[in-house]
C-alpha positions in Angstrom: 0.0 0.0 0.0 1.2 3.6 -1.0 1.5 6.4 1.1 -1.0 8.2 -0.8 -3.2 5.4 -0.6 -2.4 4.7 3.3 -3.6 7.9 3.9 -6.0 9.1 1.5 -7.7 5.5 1.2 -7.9 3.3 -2.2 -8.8 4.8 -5.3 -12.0 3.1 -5.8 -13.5 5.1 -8.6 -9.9 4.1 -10.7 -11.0 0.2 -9.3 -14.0 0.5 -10.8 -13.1 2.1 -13.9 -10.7 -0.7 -14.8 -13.1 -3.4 -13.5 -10.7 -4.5 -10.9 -13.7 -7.2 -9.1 -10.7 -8.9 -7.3 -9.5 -5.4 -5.4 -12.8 -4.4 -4.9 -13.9 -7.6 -2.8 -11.1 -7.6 -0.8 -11.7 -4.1 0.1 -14.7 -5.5 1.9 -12.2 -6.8 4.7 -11.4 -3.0 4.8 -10.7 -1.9 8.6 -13.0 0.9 7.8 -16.9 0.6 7.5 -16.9 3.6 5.0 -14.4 2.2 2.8 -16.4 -1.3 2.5 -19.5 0.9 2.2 -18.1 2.3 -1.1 -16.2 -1.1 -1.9 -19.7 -2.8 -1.5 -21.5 0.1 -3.9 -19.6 0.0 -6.7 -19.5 -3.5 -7.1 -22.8 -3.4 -7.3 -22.5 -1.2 -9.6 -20.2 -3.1 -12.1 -23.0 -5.8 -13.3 -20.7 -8.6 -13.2 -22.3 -12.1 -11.6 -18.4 -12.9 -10.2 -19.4 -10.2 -7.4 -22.2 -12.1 -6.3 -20.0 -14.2 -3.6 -18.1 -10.8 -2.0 -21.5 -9.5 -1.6 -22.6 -12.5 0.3 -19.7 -12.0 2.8 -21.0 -9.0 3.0 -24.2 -9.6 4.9 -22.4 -10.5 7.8 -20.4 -7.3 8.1 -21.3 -5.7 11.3 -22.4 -2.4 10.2 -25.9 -2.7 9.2 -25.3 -0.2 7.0 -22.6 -2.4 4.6 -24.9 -4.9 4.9 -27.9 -3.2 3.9 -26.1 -2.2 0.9 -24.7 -5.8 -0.1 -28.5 -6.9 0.3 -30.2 -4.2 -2.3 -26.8 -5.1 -4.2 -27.4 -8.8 -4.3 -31.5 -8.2 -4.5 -30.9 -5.9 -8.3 -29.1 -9.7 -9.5 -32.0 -11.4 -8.6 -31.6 -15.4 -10.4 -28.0 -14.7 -10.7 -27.4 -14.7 -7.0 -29.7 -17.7 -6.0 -27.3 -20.5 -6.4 -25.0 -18.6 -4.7 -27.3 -17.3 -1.7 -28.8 -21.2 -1.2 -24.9 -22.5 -0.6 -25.0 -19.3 2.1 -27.8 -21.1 4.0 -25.6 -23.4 5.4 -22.9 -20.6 6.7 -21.7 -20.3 10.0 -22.6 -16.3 10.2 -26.0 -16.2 11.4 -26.4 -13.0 9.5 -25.1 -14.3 6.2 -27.6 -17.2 6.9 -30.2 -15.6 7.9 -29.9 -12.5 5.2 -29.5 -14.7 2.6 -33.0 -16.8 3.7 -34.9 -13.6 3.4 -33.0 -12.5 -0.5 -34.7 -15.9 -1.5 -38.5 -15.5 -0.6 -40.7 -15.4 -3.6 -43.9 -15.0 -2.2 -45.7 -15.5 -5.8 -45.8 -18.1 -6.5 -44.2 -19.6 -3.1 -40.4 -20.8 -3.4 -40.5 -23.4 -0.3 -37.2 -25.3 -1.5 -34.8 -23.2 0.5 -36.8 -23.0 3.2 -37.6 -26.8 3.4 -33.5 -27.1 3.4 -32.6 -24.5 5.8 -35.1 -25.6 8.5 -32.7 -29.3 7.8 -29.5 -28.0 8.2 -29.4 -24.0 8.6 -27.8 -22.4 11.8 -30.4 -22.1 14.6 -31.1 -18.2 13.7 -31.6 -19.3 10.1 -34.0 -22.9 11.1 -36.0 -20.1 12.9 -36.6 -18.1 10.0 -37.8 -20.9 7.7 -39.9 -22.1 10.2 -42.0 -19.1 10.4 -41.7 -18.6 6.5 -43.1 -22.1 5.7 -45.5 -21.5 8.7 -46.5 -18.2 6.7 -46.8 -20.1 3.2 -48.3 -23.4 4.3 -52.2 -22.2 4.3 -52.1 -20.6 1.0 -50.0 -23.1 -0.7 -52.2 -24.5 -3.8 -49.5 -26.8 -5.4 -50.2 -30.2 -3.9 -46.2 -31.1 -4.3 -45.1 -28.2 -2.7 -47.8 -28.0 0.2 -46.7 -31.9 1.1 -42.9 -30.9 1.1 -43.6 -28.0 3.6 -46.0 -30.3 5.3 -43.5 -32.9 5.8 -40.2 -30.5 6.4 -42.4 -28.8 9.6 -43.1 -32.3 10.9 -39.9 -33.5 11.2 -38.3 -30.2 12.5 -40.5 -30.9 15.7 -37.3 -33.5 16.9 -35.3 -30.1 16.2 -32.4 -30.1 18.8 -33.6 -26.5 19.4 -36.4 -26.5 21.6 -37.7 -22.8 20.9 -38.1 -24.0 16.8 -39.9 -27.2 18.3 -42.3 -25.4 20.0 -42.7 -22.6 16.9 -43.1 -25.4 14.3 -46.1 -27.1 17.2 -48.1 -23.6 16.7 -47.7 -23.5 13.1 -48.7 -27.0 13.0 -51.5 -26.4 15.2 -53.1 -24.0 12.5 -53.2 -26.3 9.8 -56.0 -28.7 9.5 -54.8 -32.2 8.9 -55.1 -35.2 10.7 -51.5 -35.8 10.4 -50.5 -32.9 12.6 -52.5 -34.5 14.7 -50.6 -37.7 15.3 -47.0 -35.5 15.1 -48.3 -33.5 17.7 -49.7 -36.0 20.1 -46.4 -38.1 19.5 -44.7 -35.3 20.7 -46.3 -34.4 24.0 -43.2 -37.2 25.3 -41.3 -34.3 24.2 -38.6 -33.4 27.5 -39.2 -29.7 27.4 -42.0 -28.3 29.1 -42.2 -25.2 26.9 -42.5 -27.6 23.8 -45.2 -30.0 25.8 -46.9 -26.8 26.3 -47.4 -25.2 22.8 -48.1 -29.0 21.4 -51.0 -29.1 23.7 -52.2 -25.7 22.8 -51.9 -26.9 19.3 -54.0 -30.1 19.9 -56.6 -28.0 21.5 -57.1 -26.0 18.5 -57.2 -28.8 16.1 -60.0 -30.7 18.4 -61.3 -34.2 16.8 -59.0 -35.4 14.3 -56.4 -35.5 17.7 -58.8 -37.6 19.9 -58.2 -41.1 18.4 -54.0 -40.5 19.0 -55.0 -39.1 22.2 -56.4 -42.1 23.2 -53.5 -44.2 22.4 -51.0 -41.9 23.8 -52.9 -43.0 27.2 -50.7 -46.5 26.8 -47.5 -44.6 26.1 -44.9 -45.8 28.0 -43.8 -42.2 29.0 -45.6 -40.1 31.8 -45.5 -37.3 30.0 -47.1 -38.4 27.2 -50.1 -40.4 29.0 -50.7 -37.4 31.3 -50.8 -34.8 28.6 -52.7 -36.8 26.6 -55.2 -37.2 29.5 -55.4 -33.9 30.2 -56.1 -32.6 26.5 -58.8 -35.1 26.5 -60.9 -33.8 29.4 -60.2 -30.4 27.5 -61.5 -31.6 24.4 -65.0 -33.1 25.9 -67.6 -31.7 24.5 -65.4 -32.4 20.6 -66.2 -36.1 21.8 -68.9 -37.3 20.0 -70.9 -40.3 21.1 -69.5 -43.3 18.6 -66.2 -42.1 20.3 -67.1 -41.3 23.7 -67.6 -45.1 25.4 -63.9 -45.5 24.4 -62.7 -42.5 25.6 -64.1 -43.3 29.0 -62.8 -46.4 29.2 -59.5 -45.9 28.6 -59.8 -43.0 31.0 -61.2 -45.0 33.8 -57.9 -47.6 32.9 -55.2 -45.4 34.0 -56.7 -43.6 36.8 -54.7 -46.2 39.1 -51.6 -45.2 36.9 -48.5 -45.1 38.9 -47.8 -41.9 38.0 -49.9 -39.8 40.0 -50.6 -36.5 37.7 -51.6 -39.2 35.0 -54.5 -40.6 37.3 -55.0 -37.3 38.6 -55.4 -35.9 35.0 -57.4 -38.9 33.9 -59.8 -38.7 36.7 -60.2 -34.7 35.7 -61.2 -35.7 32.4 -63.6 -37.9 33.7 -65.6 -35.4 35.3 -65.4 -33.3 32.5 -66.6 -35.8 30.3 -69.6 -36.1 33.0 -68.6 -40.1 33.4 -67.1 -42.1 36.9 -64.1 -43.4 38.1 -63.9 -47.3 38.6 -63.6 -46.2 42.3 -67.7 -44.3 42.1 
């Protein structure tokens, strides 16, 4: 570096002017947020697809304002900067990740592909994002293909190793009316955080009937949590009960209110009374 440079800063307009793209991306690792700021503005300026991947490094710099920049940048290149943006997904910059998730929403029609693979293997800020995208497309999807891959990409992510996207996915899952949330949801009221327990349940409660036949035979699961929960949500659920249904329901009840687990008999002999039935003790 000259003197002249050291001082005065690169001469980014001469950069530019000889299409230097190599310079101008490392100028990005510039010491100074102004200079990346500039660095970051004429290589959006220059048109050239090989500026796509400096750009991307970009969205992680830590002033928003570089950032901001490298986003609009990488927003005017539009299909030229997917390919690159989907590999970003996976980076270990949450803000790369995460800023890169939101360049590749297409609301119209619905892209769910990235989405569907970040909520796999993106970085926890990124799976969090996805989930609430997919969460946000999954009602109005009308492509059968593309409504079964966001379908099945929220059930899995409930055994997320990140509890708050297990309970997020739960709610989303709670809103969409298909027996097969049902029986992910019920499966997961076993689930060994209290928080996630919780917004399954809330979940269950708001998707009513289709849930009652798993409830039922979550009251023989071998984990407390589950039988109790599932006890629980069906004394919430009585009056969804219809008759064909009912003399099971009670029965199975009336079966574990000598469970050894006392908030599972407890629960079970609540949901008796709110089903208006007896315990085999009456």
């Amino acid at each position: 570096m000259g003197l002249i440079e050291r001082f005065l800063g690169p001469n980014i307009d001469k950069l530019v002017a000889a299409h230097d793209t190599k310079k101008l991306g490392e100028l990005l690792q510039h010491s100074k947020g102004e200079i990346r700021l500039r660095a970051v503005r004429a290589l959006a300026g220059l048109d050239d697809a090989r500026v796509v991947g400096p750009l991307i490094g970009a969205l992680g710099d830590s002033d928003d304002s570089v950032a901001d920049s490298a986003t609009e940048a990488l927003r005017h290149y539009g299909d030229r900067a997917v390919v690159g943006l989907e590999d970003a997904l996976g980076n270990e910059d949450e803000n790369i990740a995460t800023r890169a998730l939101k360049l590749l929403l297409r609301p119209d029609p619905p892209n769910v592909d990235p989405f569907v693979s970040a909520l796999k293997t993106g970085n926890d800020r990124a799976r969090v994002v996805a989930a609430e995208t997919l969460i946000g497309f999954l009602p109005s999807l009308a492509e059968e293909e593309s409504r079964e891959e966001c379908f099945r990409a929220m059930r899995a992510a409930l055994g997320d190793r990140d509890p708050d996207i297990r309970a997020l996915v739960a709610d989303g899952l709670g809103k969409v009316a298909d027996e097969r949330a049902s029986k992910a949801l019920v499966a997961q009221l076993k689930d060994g955080t209290e928080t996630v327990r919780e917004a399954c349940s809330e979940a269950i409660q708001h998707l009513g009937t289709p849930a009652i036949p798993y409830l039922v035979d979550a009251l023989g699961d071998r984990n407390a949590n589950a039988r109790s929960g599932a006890a629980r949500l069906l004394g919430l659920l009585s009056d969804a009960i219809v008759d064909d249904m009912r003399f099971t329901v009670v029965e199975r009840l009336q079966g574990v209110t000598s469970d050894g687990e006392a908030k599972v008999a407890e629960n079970a002999t609540e949901a008796l009374k709110q089903l208006g039935a007896v315990t085999l003790d009456d």
